[in-house]
KEFI-816937 format. One record per residue (C-alpha): z, y, x. Coordinates in pm, whole numbers, padded with zeros to 5 digits, always signed. Layout:
BEGIN
ZYX...
***
This chain:
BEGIN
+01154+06131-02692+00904+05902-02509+01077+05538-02424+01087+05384-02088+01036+04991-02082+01056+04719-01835+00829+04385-01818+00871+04153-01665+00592+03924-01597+00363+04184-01576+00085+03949-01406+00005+03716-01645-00188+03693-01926+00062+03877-02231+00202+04110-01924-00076+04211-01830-00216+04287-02155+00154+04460-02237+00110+04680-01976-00218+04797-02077-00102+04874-02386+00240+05055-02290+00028+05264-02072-00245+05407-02349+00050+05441-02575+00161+05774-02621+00534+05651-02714+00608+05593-02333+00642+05777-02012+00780+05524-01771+00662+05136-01723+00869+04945-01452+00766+04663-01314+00925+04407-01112+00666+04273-00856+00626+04023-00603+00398+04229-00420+00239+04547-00536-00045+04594-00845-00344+04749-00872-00237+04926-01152-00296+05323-01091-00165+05486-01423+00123+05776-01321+00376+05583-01590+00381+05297-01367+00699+05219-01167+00672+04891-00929+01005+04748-00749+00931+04472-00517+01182+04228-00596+01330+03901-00517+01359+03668-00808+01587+03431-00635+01836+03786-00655+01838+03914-01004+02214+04046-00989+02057+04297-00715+01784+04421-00959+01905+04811-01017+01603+04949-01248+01731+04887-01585+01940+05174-01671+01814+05423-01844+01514+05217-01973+01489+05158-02312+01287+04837-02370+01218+04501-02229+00909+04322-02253+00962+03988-02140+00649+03792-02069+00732+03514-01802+00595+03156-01850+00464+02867-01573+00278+02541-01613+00436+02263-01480+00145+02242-01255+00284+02520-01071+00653+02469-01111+00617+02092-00955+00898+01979-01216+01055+01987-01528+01331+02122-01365+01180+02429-01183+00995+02545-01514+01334+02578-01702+01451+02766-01433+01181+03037-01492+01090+02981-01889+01439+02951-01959+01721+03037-01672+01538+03343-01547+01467+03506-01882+01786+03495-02042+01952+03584-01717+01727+03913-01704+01784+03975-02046+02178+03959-02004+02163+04222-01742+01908+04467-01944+02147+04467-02159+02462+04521-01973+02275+04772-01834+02211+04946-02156+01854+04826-02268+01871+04851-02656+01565+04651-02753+01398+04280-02632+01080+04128-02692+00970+03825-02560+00726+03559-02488+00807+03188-02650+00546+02957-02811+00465+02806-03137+00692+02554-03224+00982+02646-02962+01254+02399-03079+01571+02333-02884+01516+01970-02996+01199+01883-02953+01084+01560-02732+00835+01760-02549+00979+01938-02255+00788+02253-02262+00883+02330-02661+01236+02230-02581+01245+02507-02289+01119+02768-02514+01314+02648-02797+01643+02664-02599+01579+02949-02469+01543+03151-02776+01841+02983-02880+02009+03216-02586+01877+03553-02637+01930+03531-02974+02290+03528-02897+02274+03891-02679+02311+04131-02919+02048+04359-02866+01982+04659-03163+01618+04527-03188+01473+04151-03108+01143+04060-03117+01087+03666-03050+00727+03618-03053+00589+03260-03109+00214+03292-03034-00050+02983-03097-00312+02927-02763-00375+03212-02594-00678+03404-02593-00762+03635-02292-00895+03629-01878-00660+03468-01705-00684+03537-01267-00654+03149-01197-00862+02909-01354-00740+02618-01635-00982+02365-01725-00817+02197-02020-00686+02509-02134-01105+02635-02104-01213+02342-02306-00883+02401-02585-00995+02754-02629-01327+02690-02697-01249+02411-02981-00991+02628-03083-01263+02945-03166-01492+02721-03306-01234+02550-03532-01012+02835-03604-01178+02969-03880-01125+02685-04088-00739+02720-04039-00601+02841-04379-00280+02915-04579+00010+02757-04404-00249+02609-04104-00347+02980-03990-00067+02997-03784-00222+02758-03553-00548+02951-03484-00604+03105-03130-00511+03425-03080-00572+03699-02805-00333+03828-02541-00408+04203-02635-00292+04127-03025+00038+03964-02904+00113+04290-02723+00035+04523-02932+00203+04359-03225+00533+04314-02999+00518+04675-02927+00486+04729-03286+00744+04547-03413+00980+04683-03126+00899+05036-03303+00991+04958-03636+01280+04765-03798+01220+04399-03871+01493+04199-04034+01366+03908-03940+01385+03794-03538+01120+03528-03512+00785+03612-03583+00489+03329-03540+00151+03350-03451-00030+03402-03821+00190+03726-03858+00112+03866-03503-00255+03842-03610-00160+04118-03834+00070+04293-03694-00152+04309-03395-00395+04514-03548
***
């Protein structure tokens, strides 16, 4: 029976690129997404809901879906603090994914970073780290935590460091090998696709990092 999934973060660079992907895919007949404001996105599968983030426990489209893509993330840039990004990379996504799954969604994927540790010194792997730490204890039938290396893909806003990283990255990523390919760049689309993937089949395993996406991304 063709799935119905929900992402969340459907603007940015993975959602987007999830989106794209749900939509070609035979496998589903229903994509809901919870907007600020409206899309451009024209496809017949798509389902917006103009929400308000501050009022989650409101939200009323997950039952019946199937899946949830999760695929928020901010800079610090945007969030203004330390605080206000763990609200979103952390608070916000294991909140949603609590009530997907009180609401019946059987299957997770989302959106952390390599080297998410709970522990680490550096604020942003801590966030990601702690929050995997979370959704790992929802017991959903299928979860897909996706650690992906720098991020490959056109972004709508415009990141100058991250420009310049991307471009050392390509030209240095081919000499990444063995244990070190796991840091190599990787692009948006293949982090997608391989979470859709891995969402299809069964994966002992919970955790996958960027070298393995690479493949299963194809």
């Amino acid at each position: 029976m063709p799935k119905t999934a929900v992402v969340l973060g459907a603007s940015g660079l993975v959602g987007s690129s999830t989106v794209e992907e749900l939509i070609r895919s035979e496998l589903y007949s229903e994509i809901r997404l919870p907007v600020r404001q409206k899309s451009a996105y024209k496809s017949p599968k798509i389902k917006e809901y103009v929400v308000d983030f501050k009022s989650i426990a409101s939200w009323d489209f997950f039952s019946g879906a199937d899946e949830m893509y999760s695929c928020l993330g901010t800079t610090i840039k945007k969030a203004g603090s330390v605080e206000i990004m763990e609200q979103i990379d952390c608070d916000l996504v294991v909140k949603t994914a609590q009530i997907a799954y009180d609401k019946g969604v059987k299957n997770f994927a989302v959106v952390s970073s390599l080297g998410a540790d709970e522990n680490s010194t550096n604020y942003y792997l801590r966030i990601k780290g702690e929050m995997e730490k979370k959704i790992q204890e929802i017991p959903f039938q299928k979860l897909a935590i996706v650690r992906p290396s720098l991020l490959f893909g056109k972004r709508t806003e415009f990141r100058f460091f991250e420009s310049l990283g991307k471009i050392l990255a390509r030209l240095f990523g081919m000499i990444l090998f063995g244990k070190l390919k796991k840091y190599r760049g990787i692009e948006a689309s293949k982090v997608a696709k391989a979470m859709i993937y891995i969402l299809y089949h069964d994966f002992k395993q919970k955790i996958f990092l960027s070298d393995q996406l690479h493949k299963l991304g194809h």
